[in-house]
PyMOL commands that place a pseudoatom at each C-alpha (Angstrom):
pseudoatom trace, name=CA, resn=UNK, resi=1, chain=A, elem=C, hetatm=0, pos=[11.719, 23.723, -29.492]
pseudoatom trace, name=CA, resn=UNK, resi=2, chain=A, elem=C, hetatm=0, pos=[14.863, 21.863, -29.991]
pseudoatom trace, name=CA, resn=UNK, resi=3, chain=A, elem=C, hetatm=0, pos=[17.761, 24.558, -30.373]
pseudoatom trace, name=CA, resn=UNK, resi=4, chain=A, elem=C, hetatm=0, pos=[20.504, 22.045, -32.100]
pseudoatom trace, name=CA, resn=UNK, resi=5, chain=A, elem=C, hetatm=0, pos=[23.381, 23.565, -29.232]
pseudoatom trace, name=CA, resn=UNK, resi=6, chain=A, elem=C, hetatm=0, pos=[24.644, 24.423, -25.943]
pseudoatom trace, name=CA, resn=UNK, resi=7, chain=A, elem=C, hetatm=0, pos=[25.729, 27.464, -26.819]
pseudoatom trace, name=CA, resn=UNK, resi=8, chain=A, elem=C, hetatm=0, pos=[24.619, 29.820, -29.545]
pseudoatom trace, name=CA, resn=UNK, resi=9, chain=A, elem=C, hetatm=0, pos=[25.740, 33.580, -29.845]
pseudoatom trace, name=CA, resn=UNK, resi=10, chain=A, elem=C, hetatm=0, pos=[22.517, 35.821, -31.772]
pseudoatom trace, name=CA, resn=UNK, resi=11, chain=A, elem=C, hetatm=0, pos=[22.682, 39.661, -31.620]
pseudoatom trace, name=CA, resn=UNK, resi=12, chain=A, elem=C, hetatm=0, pos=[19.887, 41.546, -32.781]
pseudoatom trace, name=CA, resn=UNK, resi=13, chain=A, elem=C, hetatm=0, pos=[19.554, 45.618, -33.452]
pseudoatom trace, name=CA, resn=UNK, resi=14, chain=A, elem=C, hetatm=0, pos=[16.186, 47.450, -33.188]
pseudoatom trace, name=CA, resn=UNK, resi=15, chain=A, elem=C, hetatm=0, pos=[15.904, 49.876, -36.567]
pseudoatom trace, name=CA, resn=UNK, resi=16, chain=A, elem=C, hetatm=0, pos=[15.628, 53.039, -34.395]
pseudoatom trace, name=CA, resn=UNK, resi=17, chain=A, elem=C, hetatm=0, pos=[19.191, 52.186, -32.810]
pseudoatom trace, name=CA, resn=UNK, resi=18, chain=A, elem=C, hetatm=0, pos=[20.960, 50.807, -36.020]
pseudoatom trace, name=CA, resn=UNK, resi=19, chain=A, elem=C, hetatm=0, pos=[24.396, 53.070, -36.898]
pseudoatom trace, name=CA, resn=UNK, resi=20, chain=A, elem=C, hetatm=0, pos=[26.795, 51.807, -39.510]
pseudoatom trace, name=CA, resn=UNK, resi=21, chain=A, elem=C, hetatm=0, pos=[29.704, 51.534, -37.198]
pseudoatom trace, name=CA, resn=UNK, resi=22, chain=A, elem=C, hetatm=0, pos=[27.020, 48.998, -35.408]
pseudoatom trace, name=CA, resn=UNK, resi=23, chain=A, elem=C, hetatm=0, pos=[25.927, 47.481, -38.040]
pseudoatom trace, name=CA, resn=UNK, resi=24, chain=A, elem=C, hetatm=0, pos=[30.016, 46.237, -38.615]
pseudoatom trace, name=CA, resn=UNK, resi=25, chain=A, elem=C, hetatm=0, pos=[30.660, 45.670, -35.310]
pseudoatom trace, name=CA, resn=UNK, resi=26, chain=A, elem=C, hetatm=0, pos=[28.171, 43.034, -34.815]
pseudoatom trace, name=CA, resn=UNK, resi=27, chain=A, elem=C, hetatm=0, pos=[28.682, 41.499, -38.203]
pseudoatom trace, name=CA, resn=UNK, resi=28, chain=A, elem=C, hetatm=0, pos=[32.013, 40.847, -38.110]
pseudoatom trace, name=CA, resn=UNK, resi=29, chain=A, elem=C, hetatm=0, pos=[32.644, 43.694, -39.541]
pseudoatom trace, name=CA, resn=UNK, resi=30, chain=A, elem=C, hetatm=0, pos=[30.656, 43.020, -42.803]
pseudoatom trace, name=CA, resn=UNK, resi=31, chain=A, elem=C, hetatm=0, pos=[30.990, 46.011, -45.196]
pseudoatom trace, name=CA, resn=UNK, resi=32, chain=A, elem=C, hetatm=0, pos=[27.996, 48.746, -44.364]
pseudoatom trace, name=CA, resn=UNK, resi=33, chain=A, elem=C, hetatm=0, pos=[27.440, 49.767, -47.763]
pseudoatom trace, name=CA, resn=UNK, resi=34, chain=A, elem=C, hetatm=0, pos=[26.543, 46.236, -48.789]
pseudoatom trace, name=CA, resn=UNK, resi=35, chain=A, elem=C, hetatm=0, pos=[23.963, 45.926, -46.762]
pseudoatom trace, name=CA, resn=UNK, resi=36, chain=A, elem=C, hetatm=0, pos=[22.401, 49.879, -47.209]
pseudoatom trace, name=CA, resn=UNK, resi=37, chain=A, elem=C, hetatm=0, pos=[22.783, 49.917, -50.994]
pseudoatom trace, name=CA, resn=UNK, resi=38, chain=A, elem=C, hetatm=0, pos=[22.688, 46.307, -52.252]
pseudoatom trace, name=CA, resn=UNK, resi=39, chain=A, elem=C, hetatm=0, pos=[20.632, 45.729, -54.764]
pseudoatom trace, name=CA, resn=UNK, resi=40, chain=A, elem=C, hetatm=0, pos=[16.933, 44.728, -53.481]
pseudoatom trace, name=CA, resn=UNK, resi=41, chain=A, elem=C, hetatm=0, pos=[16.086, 42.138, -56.257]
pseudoatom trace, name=CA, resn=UNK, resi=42, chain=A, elem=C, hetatm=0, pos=[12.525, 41.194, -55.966]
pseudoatom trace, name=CA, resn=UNK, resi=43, chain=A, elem=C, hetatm=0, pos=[9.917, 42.992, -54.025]
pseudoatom trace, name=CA, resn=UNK, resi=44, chain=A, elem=C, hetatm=0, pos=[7.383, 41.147, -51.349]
pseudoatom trace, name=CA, resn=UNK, resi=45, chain=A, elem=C, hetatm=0, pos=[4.136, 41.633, -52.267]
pseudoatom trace, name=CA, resn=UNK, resi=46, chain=A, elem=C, hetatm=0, pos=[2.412, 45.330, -51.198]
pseudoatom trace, name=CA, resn=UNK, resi=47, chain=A, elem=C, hetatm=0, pos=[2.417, 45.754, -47.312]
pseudoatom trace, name=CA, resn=UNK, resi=48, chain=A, elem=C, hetatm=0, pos=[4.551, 42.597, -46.726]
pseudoatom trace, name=CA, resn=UNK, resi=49, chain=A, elem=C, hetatm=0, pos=[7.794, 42.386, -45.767]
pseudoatom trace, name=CA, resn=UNK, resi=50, chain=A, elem=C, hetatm=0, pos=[11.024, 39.983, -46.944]
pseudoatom trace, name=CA, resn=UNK, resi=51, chain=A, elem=C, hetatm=0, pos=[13.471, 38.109, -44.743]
pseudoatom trace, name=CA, resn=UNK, resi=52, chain=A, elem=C, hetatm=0, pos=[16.322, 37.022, -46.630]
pseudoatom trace, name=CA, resn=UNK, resi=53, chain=A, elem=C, hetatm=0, pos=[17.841, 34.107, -44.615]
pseudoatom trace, name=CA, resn=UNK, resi=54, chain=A, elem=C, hetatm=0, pos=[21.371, 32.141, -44.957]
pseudoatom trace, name=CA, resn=UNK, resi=55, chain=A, elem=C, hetatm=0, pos=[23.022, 29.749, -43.346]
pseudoatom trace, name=CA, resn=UNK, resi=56, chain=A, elem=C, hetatm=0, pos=[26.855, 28.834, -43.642]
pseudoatom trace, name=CA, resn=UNK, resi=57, chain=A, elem=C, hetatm=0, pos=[29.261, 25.899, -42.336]
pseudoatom trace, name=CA, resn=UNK, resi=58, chain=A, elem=C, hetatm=0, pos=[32.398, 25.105, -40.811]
pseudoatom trace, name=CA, resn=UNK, resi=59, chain=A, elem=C, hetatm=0, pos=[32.971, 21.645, -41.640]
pseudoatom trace, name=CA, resn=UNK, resi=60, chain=A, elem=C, hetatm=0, pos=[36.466, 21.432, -39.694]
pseudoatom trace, name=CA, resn=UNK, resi=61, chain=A, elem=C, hetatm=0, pos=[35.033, 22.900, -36.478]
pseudoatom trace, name=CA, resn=UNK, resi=62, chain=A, elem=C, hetatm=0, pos=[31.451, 21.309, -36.770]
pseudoatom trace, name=CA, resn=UNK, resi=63, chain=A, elem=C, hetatm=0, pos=[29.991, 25.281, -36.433]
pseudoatom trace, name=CA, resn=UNK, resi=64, chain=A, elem=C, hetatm=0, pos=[27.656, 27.270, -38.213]
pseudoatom trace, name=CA, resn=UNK, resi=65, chain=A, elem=C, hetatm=0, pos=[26.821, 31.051, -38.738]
pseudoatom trace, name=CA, resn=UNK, resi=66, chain=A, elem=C, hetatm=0, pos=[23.571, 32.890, -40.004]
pseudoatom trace, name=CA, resn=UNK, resi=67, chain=A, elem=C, hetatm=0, pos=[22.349, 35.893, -41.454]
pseudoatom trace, name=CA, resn=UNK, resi=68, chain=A, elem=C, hetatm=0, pos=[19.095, 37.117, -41.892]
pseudoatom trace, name=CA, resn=UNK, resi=69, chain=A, elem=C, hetatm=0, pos=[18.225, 40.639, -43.355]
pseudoatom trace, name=CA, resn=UNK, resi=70, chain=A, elem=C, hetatm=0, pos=[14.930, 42.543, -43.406]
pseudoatom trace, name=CA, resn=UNK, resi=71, chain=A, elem=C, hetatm=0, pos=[12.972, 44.910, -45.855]
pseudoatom trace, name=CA, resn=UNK, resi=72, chain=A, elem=C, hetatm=0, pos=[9.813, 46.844, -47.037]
pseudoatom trace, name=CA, resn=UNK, resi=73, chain=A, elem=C, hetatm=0, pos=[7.842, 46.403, -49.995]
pseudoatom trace, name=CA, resn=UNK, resi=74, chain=A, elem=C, hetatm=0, pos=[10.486, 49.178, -51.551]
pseudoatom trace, name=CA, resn=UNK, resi=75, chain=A, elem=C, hetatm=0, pos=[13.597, 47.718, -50.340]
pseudoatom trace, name=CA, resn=UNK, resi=76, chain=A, elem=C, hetatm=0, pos=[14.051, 49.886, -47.372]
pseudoatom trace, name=CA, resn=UNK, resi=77, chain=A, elem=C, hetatm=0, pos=[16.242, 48.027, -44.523]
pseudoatom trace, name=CA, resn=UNK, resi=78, chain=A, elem=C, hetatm=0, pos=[14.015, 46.971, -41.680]
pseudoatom trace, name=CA, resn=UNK, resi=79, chain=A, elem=C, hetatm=0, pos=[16.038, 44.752, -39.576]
pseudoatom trace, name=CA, resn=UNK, resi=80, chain=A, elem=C, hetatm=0, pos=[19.122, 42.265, -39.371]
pseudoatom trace, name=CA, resn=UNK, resi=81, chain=A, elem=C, hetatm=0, pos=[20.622, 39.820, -37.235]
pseudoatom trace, name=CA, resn=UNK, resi=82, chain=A, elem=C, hetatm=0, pos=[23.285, 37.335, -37.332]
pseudoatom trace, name=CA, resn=UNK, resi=83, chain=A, elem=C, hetatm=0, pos=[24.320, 34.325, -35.318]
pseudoatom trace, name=CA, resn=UNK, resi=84, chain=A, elem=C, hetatm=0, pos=[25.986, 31.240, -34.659]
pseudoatom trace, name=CA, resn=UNK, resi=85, chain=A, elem=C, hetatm=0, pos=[25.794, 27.772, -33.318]
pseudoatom trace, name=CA, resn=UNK, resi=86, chain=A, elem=C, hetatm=0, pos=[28.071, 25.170, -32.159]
pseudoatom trace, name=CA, resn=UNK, resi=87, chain=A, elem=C, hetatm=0, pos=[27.558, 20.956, -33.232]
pseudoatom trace, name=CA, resn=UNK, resi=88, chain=A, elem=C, hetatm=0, pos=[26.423, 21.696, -36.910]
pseudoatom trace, name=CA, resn=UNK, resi=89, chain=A, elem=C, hetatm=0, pos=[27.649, 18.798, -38.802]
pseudoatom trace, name=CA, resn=UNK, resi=90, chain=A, elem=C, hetatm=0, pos=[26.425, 19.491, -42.340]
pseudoatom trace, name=CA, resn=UNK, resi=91, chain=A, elem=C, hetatm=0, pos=[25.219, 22.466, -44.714]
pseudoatom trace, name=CA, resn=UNK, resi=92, chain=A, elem=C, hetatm=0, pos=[21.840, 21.106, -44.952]
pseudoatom trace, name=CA, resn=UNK, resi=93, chain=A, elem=C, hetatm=0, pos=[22.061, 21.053, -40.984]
pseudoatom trace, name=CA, resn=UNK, resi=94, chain=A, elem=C, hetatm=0, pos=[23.366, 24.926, -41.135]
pseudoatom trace, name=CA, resn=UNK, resi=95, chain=A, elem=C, hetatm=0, pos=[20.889, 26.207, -43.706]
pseudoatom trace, name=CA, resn=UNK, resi=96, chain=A, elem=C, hetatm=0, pos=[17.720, 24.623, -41.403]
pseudoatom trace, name=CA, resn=UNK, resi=97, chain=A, elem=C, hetatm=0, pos=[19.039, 25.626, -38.288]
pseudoatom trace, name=CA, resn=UNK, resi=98, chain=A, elem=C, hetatm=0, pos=[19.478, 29.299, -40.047]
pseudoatom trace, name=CA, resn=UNK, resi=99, chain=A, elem=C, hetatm=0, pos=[15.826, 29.543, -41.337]
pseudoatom trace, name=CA, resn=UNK, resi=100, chain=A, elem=C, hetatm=0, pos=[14.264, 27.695, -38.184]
pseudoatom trace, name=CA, resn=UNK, resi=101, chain=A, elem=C, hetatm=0, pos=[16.561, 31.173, -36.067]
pseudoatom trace, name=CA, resn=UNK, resi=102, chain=A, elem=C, hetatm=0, pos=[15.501, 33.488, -38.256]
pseudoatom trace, name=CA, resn=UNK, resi=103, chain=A, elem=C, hetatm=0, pos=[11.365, 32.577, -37.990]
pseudoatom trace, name=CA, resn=UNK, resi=104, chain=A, elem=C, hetatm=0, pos=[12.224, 32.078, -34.494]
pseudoatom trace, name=CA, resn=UNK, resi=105, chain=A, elem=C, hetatm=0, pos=[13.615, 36.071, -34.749]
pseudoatom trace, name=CA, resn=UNK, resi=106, chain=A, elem=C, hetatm=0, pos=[10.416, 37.444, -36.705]
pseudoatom trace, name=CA, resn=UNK, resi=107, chain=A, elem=C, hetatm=0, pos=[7.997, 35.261, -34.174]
pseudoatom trace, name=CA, resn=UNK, resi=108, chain=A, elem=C, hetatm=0, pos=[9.689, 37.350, -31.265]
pseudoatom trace, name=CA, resn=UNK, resi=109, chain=A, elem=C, hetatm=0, pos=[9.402, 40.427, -33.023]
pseudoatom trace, name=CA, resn=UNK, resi=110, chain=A, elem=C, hetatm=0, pos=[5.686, 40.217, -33.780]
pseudoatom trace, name=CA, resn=UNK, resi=111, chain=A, elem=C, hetatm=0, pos=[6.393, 40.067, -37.887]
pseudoatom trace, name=CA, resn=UNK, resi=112, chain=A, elem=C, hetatm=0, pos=[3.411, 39.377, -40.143]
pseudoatom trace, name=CA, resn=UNK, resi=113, chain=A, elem=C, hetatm=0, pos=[2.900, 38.927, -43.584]
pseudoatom trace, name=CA, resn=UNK, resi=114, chain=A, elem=C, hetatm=0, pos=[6.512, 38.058, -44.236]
pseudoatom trace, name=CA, resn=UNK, resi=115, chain=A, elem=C, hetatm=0, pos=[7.573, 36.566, -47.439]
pseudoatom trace, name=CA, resn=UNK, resi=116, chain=A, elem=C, hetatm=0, pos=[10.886, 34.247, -46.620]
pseudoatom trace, name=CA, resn=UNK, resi=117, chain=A, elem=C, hetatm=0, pos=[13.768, 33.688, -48.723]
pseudoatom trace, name=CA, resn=UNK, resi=118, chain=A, elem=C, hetatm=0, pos=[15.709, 30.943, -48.293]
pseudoatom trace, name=CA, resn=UNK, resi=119, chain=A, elem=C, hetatm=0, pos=[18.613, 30.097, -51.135]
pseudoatom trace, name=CA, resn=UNK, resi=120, chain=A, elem=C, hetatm=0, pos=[18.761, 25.872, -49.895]
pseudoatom trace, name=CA, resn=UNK, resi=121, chain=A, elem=C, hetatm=0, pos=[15.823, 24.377, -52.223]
pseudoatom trace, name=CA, resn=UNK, resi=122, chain=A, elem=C, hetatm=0, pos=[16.133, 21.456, -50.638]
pseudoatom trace, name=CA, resn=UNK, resi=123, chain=A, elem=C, hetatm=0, pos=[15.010, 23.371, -46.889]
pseudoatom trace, name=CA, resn=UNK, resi=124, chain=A, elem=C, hetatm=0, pos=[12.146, 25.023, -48.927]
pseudoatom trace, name=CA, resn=UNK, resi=125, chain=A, elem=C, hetatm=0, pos=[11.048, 21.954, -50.246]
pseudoatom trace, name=CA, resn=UNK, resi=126, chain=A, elem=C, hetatm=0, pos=[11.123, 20.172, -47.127]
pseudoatom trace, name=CA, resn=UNK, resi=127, chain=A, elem=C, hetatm=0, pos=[9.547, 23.311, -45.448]
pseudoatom trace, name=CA, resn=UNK, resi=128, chain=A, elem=C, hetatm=0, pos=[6.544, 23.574, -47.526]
pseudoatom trace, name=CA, resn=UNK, resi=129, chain=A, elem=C, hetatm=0, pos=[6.078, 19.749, -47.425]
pseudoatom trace, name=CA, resn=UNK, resi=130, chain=A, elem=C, hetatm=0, pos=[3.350, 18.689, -45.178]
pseudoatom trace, name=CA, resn=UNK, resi=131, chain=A, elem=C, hetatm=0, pos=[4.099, 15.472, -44.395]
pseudoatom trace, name=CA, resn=UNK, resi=132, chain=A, elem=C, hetatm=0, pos=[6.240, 14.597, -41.224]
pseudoatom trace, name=CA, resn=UNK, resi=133, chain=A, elem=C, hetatm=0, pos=[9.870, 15.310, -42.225]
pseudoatom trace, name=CA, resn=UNK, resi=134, chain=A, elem=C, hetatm=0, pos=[12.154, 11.968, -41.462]
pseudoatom trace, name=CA, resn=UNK, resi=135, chain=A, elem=C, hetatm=0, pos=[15.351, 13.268, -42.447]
pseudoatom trace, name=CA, resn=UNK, resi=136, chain=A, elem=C, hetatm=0, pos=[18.169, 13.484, -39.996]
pseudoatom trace, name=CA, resn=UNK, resi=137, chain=A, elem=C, hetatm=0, pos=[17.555, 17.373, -39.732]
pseudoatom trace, name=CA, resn=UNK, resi=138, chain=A, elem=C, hetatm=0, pos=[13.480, 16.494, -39.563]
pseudoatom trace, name=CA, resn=UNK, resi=139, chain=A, elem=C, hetatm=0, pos=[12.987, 17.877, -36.192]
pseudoatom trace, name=CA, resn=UNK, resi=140, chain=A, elem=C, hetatm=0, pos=[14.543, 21.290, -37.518]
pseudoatom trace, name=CA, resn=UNK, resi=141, chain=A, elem=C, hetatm=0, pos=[12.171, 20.994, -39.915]
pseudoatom trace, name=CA, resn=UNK, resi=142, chain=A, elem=C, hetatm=0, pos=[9.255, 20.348, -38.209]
pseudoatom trace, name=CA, resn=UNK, resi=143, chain=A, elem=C, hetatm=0, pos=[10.453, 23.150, -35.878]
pseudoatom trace, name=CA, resn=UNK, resi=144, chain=A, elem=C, hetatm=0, pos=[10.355, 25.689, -38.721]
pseudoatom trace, name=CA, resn=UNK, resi=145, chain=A, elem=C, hetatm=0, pos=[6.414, 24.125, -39.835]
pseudoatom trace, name=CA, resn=UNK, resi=146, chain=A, elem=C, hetatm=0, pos=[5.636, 25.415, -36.677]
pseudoatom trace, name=CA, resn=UNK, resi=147, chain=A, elem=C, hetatm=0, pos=[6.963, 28.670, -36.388]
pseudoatom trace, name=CA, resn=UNK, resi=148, chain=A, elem=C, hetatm=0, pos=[5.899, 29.345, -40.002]
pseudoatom trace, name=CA, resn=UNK, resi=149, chain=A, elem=C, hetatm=0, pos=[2.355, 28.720, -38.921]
pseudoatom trace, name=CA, resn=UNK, resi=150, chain=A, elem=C, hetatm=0, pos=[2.439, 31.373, -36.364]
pseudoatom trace, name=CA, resn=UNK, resi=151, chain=A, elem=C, hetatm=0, pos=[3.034, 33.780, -38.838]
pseudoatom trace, name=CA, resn=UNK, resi=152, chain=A, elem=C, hetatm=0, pos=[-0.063, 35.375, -40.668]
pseudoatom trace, name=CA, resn=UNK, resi=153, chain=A, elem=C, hetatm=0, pos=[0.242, 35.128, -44.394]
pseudoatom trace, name=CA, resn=UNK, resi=154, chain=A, elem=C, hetatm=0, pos=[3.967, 33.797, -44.098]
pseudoatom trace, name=CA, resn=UNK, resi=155, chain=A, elem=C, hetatm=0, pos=[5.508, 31.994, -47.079]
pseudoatom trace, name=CA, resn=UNK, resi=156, chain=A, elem=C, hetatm=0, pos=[8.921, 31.062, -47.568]
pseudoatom trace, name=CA, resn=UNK, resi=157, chain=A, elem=C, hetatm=0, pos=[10.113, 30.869, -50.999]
pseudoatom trace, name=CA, resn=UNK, resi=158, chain=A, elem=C, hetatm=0, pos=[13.666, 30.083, -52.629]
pseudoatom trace, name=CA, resn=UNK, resi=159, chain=A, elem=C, hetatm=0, pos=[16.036, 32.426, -54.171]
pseudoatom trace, name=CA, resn=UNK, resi=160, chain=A, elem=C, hetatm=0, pos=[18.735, 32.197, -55.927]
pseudoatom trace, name=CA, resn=UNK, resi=161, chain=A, elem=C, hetatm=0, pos=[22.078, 32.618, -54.007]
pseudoatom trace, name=CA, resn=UNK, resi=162, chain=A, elem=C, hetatm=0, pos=[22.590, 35.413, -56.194]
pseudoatom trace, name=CA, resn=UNK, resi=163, chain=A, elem=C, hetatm=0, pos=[19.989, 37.630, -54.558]
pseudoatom trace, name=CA, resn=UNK, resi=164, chain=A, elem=C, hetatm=0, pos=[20.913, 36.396, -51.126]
pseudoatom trace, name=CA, resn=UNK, resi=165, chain=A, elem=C, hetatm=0, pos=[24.128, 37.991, -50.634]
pseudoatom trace, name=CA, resn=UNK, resi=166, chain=A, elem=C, hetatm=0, pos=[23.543, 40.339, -47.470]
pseudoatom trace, name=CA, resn=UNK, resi=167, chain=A, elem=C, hetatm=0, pos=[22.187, 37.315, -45.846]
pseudoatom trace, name=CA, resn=UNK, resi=168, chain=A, elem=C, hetatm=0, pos=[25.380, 35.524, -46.963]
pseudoatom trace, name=CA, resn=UNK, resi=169, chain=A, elem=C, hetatm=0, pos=[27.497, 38.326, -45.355]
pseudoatom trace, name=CA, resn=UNK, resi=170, chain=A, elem=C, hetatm=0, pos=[26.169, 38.288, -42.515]
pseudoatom trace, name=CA, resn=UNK, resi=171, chain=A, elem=C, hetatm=0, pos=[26.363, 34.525, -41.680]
for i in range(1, 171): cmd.bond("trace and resi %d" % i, "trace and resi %d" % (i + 1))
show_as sticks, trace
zoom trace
């Protein structure tokens, strides 16, 4: 799989190990209580769980960062991570190269049954299309068919950027 960069900075934090002052550290210091008590807007479906994913772009020094954020069926924090790449040249770019990460993320970790949120319709639309994707960000795309596959019951949906605003942080 195509990773978009030469270099790329992703940190990750197991549940069991996650401590506020952590949780800041890693996210450029993004405040704790936003992501422990924001509001959890729409719940995944019973025994699934929701990835909130964005992306975000740095037009004057061609860079990207992304956040992705984890719950329950209740709300309950699972997991986040956060992460960056270098050669991003658009938002589009940023937003697919954040949900393509982010699958990539909950592929490693063995997640099923994941509902995705993504706040880009145009990615989701492209996502869910099944016809080969010839845009200039098509082999993200085609990337992110794949991954999504390997996921049991996965489905990624849009949101609005509203109720994506942990994921926001943390890109």
């Amino acid at each position: 799989m195509a990773s978009g960069s030469a270099t790329s900075a992703e940190k990750t934090v197991p549940v069991d190990e996650l401590e506020p002052v952590a949780i800041s550290d890693f996210c450029n210091n993004v405040a704790v209580h936003l992501l422990l008590s924001s509001v959890f807007k729409i719940a995944p479906p019973s025994g699934r769980l929701k990835l909130n994913i964005d992306g975000a772009w740095n037009g004057e020094r061609n860079m990207a960062g992304f956040g992705a954020i984890v719950r329950d069926g209740i709300g309950n924090f699972v997991a986040a991570k956060c992460g960056g790449e270098d050669d991003v040249f658009s938002h589009l770019q940023a937003e697919a190269m954040a949900l393509r990460a982010s699958l990539s993320w909950a592929v490693d970790w063995g997640f099923q049954y994941m509902l995705f949120e993504c706040d880009s319709l145009q990615i989701v639309e492209a996502s869910c299309d099944l016809s080969l994707n010839l845009l200039s960000i098509g082999q993200i795309v085609e990337d992110i068919k794949v991954l999504l596959y390997s996921i049991t019951e996965g489905k990624i949906t849009h949101t609005q950027r509203q109720a994506n605003s942990i994921a926001h942080c943390l890109a």
